[in-house]
C-alpha positions as CSV (number, residue, x, y, z in Angstrom):
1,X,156.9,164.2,58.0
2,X,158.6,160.8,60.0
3,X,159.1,157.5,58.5
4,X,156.8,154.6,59.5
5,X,157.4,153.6,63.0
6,X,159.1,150.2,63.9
7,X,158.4,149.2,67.2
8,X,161.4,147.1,67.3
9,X,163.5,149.9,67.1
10,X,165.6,150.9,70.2
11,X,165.8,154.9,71.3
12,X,168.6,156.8,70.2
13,X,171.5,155.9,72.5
14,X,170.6,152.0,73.2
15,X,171.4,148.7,72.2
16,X,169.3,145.3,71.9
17,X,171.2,142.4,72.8
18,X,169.9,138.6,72.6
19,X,171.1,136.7,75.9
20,X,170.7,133.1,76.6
21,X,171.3,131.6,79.8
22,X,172.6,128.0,80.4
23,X,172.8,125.7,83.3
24,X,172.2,126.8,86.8
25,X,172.2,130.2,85.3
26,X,168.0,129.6,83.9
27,X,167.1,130.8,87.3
28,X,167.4,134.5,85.8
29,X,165.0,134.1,83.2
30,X,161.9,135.8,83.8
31,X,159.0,133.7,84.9
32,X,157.8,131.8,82.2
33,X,159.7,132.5,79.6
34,X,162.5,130.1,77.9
35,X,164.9,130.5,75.2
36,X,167.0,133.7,74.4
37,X,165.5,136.9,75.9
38,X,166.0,140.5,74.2
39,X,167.5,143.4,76.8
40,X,168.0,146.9,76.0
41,X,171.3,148.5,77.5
42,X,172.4,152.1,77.0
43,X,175.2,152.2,73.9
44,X,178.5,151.7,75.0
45,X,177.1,149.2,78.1
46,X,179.4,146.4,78.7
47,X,178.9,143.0,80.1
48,X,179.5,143.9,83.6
49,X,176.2,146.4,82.8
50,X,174.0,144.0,81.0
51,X,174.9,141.1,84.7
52,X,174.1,144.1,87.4
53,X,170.6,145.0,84.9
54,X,169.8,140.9,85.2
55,X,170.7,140.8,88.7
56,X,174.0,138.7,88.7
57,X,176.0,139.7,91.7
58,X,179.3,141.2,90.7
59,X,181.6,138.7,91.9
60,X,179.4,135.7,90.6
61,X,181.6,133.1,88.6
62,X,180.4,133.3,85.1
63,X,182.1,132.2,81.6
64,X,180.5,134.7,78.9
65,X,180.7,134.7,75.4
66,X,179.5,137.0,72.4
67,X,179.0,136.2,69.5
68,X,180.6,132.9,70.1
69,X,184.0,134.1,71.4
70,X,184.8,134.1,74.9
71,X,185.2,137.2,76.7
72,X,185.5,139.4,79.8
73,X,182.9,141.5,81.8
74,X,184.8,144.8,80.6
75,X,183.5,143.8,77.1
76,X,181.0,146.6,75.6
77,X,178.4,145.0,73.6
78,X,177.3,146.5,70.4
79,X,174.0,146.2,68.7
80,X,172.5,142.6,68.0
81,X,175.4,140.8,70.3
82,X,174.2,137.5,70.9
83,X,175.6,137.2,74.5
84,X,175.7,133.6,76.2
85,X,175.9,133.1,79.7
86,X,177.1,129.8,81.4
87,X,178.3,129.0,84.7
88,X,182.3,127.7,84.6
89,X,182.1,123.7,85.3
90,X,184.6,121.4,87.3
91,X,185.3,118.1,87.8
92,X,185.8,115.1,85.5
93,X,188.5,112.7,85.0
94,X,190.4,115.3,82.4
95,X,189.8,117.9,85.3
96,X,192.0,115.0,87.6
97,X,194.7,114.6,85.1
98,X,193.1,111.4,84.0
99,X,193.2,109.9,80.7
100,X,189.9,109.9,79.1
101,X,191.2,107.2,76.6
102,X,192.9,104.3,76.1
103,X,195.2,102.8,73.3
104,X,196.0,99.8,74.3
105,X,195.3,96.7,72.7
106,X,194.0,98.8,69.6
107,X,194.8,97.5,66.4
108,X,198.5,97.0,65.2
């Protein structure tokens, strides 16, 4: 006799994995749909798996992060990562060396 079935359960041998996309980076949502979107990768998948599976080229610039720490596309993901995608950004006036601030004439 088997135990009740749960259809979110994943196969033996995958992972889910939340992703949400920022930026410029939307466009690979699937039509229609916004927010985080659930993929399932075989176990032991890295990031590099999970970008060529969404269809980001393999030498696109992207900053990704797991579970809220930064990290590199050799990163394997593990079961329930909630992976974040964003594209890197430039520019700025702390990008140009600028100061952002100023303290003159503040308050002695």
């Amino acid at each position: 006799m088997t135990g009740p079935s749960d259809s979110t359960r994943t196969d033996a041998g995958t992972i889910t994995v939340m992703v949400t996309f920022f930026a410029d980076l939307r466009r690979f949502l699937p039509r229609g749909a916004d927010g985080p979107q659930r993929y399932t990768v075989p176990g032991g998948a890295t990031i590099d798996d999970l970008l060529a599976m969404i269809g980001i080229a393999p030498d696109a610039e992207v900053t990704i992060a797991v579970d809220g720490e930064q990290v590199a596309r050799e990163a394997s993901l593990h079961e329930g990562a909630e992976v974040m995608l964003l594209s890197p950004m430039e520019g700025g006036a702390a990008a140009a060396g600028e100061a952002t601030t100023s303290m003159e004439g503040g308050a002695r």
